[in-house]
N, C-alpha and C positions, 0 to 999 in steps of 0.2 A: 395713522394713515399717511401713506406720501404724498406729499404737494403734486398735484398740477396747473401746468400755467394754463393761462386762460387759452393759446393757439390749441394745446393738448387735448381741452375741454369740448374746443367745437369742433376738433375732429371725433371724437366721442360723438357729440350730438349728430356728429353726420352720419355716422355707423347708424345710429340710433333711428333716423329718419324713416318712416314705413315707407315712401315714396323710393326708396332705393334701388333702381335697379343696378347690379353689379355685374359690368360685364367680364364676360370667361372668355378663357380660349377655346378653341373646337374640342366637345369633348368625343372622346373615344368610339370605338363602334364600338354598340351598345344593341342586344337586340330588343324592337319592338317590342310593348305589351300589345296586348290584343288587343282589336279595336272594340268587340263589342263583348259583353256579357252579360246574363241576368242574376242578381247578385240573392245568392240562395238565400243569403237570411232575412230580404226584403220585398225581394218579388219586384224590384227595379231594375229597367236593365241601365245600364250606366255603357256610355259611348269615351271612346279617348279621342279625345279634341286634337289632341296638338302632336305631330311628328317628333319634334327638335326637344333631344335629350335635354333638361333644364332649364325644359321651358315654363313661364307660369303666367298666373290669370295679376291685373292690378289689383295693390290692396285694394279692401273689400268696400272701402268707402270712396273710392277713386272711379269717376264714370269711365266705361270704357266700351259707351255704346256712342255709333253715329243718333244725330238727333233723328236722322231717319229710321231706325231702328233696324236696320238691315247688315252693320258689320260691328264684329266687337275686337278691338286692336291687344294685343300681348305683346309681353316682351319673350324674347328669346336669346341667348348665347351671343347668334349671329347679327341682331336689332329686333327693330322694330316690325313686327308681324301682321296681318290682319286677316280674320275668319268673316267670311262671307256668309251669315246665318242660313242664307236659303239654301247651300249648294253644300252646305260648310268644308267648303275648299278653303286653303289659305295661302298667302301669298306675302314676301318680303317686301315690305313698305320703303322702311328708313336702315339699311345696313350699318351695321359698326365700319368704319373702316380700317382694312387689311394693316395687317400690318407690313414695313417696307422690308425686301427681300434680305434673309441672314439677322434680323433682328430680335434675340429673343425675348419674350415675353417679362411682364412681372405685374403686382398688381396696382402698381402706379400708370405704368403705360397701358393698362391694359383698361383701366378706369379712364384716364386721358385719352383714348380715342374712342369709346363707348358712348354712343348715345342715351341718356336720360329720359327715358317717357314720364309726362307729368298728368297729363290728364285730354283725352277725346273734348271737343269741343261742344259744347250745349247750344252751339248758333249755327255753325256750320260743319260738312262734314270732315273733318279733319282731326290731327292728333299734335298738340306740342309739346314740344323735346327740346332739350339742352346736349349743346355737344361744343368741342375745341372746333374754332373758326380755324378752318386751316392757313387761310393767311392771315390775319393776326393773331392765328394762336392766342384769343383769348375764349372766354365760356360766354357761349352766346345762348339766344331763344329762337327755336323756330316753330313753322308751325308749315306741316303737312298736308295735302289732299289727299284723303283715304280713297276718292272713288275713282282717281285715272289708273291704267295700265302703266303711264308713263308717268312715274310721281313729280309731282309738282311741290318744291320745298321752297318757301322763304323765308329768309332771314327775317327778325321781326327786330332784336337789339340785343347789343353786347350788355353781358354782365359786368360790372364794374369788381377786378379784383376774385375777392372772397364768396361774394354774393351768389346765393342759390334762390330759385322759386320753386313754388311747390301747391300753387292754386291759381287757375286762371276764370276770371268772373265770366257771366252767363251771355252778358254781350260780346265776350274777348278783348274786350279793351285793355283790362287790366291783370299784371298778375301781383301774385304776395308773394312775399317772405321775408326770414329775419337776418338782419348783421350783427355781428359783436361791435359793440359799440366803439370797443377800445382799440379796434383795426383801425377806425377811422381819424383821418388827422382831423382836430377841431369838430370831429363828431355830425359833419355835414357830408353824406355821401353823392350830392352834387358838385363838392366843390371841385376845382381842377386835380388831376393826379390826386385825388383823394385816397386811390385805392391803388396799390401794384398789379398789375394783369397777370393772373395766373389762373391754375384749375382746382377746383377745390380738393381738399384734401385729400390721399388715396385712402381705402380703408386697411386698418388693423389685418396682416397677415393672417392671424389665430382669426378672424372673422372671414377672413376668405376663404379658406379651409373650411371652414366649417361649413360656409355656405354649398362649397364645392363639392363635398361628401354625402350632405346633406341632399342638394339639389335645390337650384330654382333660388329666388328672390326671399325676400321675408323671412329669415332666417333670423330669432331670436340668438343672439350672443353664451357665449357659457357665463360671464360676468355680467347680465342685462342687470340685475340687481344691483349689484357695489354699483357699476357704474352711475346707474339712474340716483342712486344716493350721492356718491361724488357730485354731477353735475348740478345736482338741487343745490348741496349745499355750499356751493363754489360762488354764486351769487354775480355771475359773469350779468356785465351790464349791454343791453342788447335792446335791438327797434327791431319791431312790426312794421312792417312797411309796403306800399303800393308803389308801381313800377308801372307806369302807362305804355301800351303795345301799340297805339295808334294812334294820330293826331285827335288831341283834346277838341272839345263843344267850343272853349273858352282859345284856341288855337295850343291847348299845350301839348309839347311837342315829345315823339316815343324817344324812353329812356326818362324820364322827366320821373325823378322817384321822390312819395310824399309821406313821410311818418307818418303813423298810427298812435305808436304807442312806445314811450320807453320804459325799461323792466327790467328788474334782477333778477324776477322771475323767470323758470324757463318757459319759454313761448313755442309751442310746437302745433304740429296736426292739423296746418290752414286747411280750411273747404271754405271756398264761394257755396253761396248757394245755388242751386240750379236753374233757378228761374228769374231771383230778383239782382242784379249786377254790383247791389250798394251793399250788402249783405254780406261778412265773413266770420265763422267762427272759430275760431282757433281753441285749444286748450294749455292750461298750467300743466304742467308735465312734471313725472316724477311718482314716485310710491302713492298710489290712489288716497289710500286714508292722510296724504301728509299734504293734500294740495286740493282746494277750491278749485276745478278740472275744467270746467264747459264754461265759455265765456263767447258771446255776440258783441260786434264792433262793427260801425258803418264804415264807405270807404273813405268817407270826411271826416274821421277819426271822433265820431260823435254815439253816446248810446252803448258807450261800455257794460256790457252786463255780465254778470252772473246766471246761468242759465238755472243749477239745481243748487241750492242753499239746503246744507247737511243738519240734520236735529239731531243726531245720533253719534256718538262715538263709534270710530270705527265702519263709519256707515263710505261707500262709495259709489261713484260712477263715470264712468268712462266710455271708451271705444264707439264717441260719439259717430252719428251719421246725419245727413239729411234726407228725412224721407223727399220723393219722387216730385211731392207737392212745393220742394222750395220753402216751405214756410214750417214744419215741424222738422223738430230734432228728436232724433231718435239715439238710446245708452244705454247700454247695462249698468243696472243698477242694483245694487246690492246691500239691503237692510238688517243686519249686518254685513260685512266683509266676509265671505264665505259661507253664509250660512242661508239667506234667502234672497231669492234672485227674481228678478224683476227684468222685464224689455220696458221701458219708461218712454214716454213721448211729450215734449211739451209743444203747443202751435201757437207760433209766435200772433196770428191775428186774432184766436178768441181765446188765448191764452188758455184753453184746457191743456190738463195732464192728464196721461195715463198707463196706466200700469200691470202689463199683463204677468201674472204668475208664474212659473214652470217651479219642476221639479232639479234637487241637483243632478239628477243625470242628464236632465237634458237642458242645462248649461252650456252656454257655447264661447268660444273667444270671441267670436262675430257674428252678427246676426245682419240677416236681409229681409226684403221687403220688395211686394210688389208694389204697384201703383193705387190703385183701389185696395189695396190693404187687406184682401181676403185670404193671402198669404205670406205667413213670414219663414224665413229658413234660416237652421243655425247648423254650425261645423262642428260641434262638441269640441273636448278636449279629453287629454289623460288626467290621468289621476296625480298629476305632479302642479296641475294647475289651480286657479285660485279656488276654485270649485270642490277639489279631489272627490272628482266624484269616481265611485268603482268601475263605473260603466260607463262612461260620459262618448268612447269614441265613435260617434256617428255623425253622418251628415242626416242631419234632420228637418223634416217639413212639420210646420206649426200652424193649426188652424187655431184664428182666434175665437173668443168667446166670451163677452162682456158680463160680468154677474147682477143678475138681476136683484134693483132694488124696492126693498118691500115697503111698503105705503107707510109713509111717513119720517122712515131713512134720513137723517140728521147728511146735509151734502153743503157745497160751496163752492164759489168760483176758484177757491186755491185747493181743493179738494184732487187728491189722482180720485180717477175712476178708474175704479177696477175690473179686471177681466184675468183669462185665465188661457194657457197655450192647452192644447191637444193635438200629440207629438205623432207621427208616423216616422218610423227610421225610413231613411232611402238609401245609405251605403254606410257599409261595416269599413271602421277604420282602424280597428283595431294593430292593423301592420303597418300604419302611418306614425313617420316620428316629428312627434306635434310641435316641436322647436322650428318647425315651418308650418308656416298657417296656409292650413285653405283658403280662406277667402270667397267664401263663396258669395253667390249672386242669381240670380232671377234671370233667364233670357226674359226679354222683352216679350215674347208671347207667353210666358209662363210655363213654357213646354218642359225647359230644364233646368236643374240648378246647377251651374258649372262654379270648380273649384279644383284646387292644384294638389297635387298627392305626389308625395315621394315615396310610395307604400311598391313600388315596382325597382327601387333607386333614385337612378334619374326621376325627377317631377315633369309631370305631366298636366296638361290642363286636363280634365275630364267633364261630361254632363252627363247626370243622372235624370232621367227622365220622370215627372212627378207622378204619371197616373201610374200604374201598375200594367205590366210586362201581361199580355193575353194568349195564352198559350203559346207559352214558348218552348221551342225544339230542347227536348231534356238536357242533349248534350251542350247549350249554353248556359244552363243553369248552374252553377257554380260558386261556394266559397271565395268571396272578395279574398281575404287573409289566407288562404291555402292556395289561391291564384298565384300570389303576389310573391310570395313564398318560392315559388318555383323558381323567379326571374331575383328575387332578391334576398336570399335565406336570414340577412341580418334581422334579428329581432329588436326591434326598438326598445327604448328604454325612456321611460317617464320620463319627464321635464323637472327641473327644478326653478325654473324662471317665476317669480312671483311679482305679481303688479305693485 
C-alpha cells in the first residue's frame, strides 16, 4: 500500500466528514420534478420541498430545526437556505459569495468561498456556519438569524489555521472539533502563530464529481473503504477539543480553545447534546467491527465513556444519534455484522437499554425519531449495503412495540429491553442511487418525513406525508420509479461501500 503523509490523511478525513457541505457552481437548467404525487405503491403522497437543483436536507443527525419549531434550514449550490414549515416557502439566508468577474471556477476556490452549515441552534433561532473572512481571508464562525427578512450575521471567531468545528453545545457557548496534533508547533493551539491561516483542505477532484453527478451533499466516496482503512491505520496523533463562542462564567474569553482528549485514534462524528451544554459524544471512526465506536465526554474533559461494549465477534454499532430527550443515544446495532439488526438506545440517567427488532429489508443507513417516541423512520438502502438486503430501498415509518414479558422472565439493570419495529413503506426508492443518503427526519409536527433523493438527478429535498393520501385524483397516483424515470432514465447501480 502507498504511504500517506499525515496533511494527505486529514485531507481524506475531511472528504470523509458527514457535516460537508460542498459547494457547486450554478448547476445547469434542469427541468423541475413535480411538486406533488401520490406514490402508487404506498398510498403516500410525497411533496418536493426544495426548488434549487442540488439541493439537500442536513445529515440525519445534524438539527436543522429553529427551537421554535417553525423553520428548518438546508443547504443548497447557492448557500445557505431556510423553509418556513407553515407556508413552506423558502428563502436565501446565508449566500455563497459570487465569484469576481472573468474568474474561473475550480474546486479549491469554489470550496474557499462557500459557506459551511454546521448546525441550527438549540437556544436560539439561528444557524452557524463557517466561511473565508473576506478581510483576513482566514476560516472563521458565524452565527446567523433565521427569522429577519434582513439577515442579521455575526462574526463569532476566527479559526486558527487548520481547524474545523462541527458541534455547537445547547447553550451556544461552545463549539468542537479536532486538530492533527502534528500541525501544531509544541502542540498548544493557543499559543502565538501556532497555526498558518489558511482554509481547510479542498476536496479530492474524483469526489467532486462524483458528488456533482450524483447530486447534493453526503455523497459516499468510490474508495470510502481503502480510505477509512488507511486513515485508521495511519495512527495520525490528534485532540478533541472545545473552542468558547462567548465570554466565559469565569471571564474566559471567545476563541479560548480547551483539550478533551488526545488520540491516535480516529476521533470523528462530534454531537453536543441537545439539551445539556456539558455533554458531547463523538465516535472512534473506521470499519465498525475494528473499532470500540460510541464514546460520551464532558466539556471539562472528564467521564470518558464507552457507550456500547461489544460481547460478540464481529458484532457492531454505529451511525449514532441523540434522541430529542438529550439524554438517550440512539445506533444501529447489529448482532452480528449483517445479519440481525437492532435500533438500540441507551439513557444516560436510568441507564436502560433498548432494543427494537426489524427485519433485513427494512434496515436503514439512518434512522429517526420523534420526540415522544411513538414514531421512528428509516431510509432503507440497496442491496450493496451492509444489510444486502433484496428489497431494502424504501423510506420507511416504524411503529414501536415492546415485547411482553412473561411472569417471572429472568431481567436486570444491564439487560436491553426488547421490542420489535412494525414497518409501513412511505416512498419507493427504488431509482435512488444510495451512494447519497437520504437522511431523513421527522417535521416537528410529525406531519412529514423529509429526505433528499437523487431518484430525479439533481437531489431534491422532498416530504412524504405519514398518514395515507384520502382519495386522491387518479391522475396523481403514480409510480415513484416510473416517475423519476421520465426526468432521469439512468438506472442506478448498487453501492459497494461497506462500514
Amino acid at each position: 500500500m502507498a504511504s500517506l503523509s499525515p496533511s494527505s490523511l486529514v485531507a481524506l478525513v475531511f472528504i470523509a466528514f458527514p457535516f460537508f457541505m460542498q459547494a457547486q457552481s450554478a448547476t445547469p437548467t434542469h427541468e423541475l420534478p413535480p411538486k406533488t404525487w401520490v406514490d402508487k405503491d404506498t398510498g403516500h403522497r410525497i411533496w418536493r420541498i426544495s426548488d434549487e437543483p442540488n439541493s439537500g436536507a442536513f445529515y440525519f443527525n445534524v438539527n436543522a430545526y429553529t427551537p421554535d419549531h417553525k423553520q428548518m434550514v438546508y443547504n443548497s449550490p447557492q448557500g445557505i437556505r431556510v423553509l418556513d414549515l407553515g407556508s413552506m416557502k423558502t428563502k436565501m439566508l446565508v449566500p455563497n459569495v459570487p465569484p469576481p468577474p472573468g474568474v474561473s471556477e475550480s474546486p479549491s476556490t469554489l470550496f474557499a468561498r462557500g459557506v459551511r452549515a454546521i448546525v441550527v441552534g438549540h437556544k436560539t433561532n439561528s444557524i452557524f456556519f463557517t466561511r473565508l473572512d473576506p478581510t483576513t481571508h482566514t476560516n472563521a464562525l458565524y452565527k446567523a438569524n433565521t427569522d429577519t427578512g434582513e439577515i442579521r450575521v455575526r462574526k463569532l471567531i476566527d479559526l486558527p489555521g487548520r481547524l474545523s468545528v462541527s458541534s455547537i453545545n445547547a447553550d451556544e457557548t461552545l463549539a468542537a472539533g479536532t486538530y492533527n496534533e502534528s500541525d501544531v508547533p509544541g502542540g498548544d493551539p493557543n499559543a502565538p502563530n501556532a497555526f498558518v491561516a489558511s482554509a481547510p483542505p479542498p476536496p479530492r477532484a474524483a469526489n467532486a464529481n462524483a458528488a456533482s453527478n450524483l447530486g447534493g451533499a453526503h455523497v459516499q466516496a468510490d474508495d470510502k473503504g481503502q480510505m477509512m482503512e488507511r486513515r485508521l491505520a495511519a495512527r495520525i496523533p490528534l485532540v478533541l477539543f472545545t473552542i468558547r463562542l462567548e465570554l466565559g462564567p469565569n471571564g474566559e474569553k471567545p476563541g479560548l480553545i480547551k483539550p478533551l482528549l488526545h488520540s491516535t485514534d480516529w476521533v470523528n462524528h462530534l454531537l453536543f447534546s441537545p439539551s445539556d451544554p456539558e455533554l458531547l459524544m463523538y465516535c472512534h471512526e473506521g470499519m465498525w467491527q475494528k473499532v470500540d465506536r460510541i464514546w460520551l465526554i464532558h466539556t471539562d474533559g472528564t467521564h470518558n465513556t464507552l457507550i456500547h461494549k461489544r460481547t460478540m465477534a464481529m458484532e457492531i454499532a454505529g451511525h449514532e444519534f441523540w434522541g430529542l430527550d438529550g439524554q438517550t443515544i440512539w445506533y444501529d446495532w447489529q448482532y452480528p455484522k449483517g445479519e440481525d439488526f437492532f435500533l438500540a438506545s441507551y439513557n444516560l440517567k436510568t441507564g436502560k437499554r433498548t432494543a427494537y427488532h426489524m427485519q433485513r429489508n427494512e434496515w436503514s443507513i439512518h434512522f429517526n425519531l420523534t420526540e415522544d417516541l411513538d414514531l421512528f423512520t428509516g431510509d432503507g438502502g440497496d442491496s450493496g449495503q451492509v444489510a444486502q438486503a433484496p428489497e431494502g430501498e424504501w423510506i420507511e415509518l416504524f411503529y414501536p412495540h415492546m415485547i411482553p414479558q412473561g411472569e417471572g422472565a429472568l431481567n436486570g439493570p444491564d439487560f436491553f429491553q426488547p421490542g420489535v419495529f412494525k414497518s409501513e413503506r412511505l416512498v419507493n426508492m427504488s431509482h435512488h442511487n444510495y451512494r447519497a443518503e437520504p437522511n431523513v427526519r421527522f417535521s416537528p409536527d410529525k406531519k412529514y418525513v423529509f429526505f433528499t433523493s437523487n431518484m430525479f438527478g439533481p437531489s431534491y429535498i422532498f416530504g412524504v406525508e405519514t398518514t395515507k393520501a384520502i382519495n386522491p385524483p387518479a391522475t396523481e397516483i403514480q409510480s415513484t420509479p416510473d416517475l423519476a424515470r421520465k426526468y432521469n432514465p439512468v438506472e442506478p447501480t448498487p453501492t459497494t461501500t461497506e462500514k
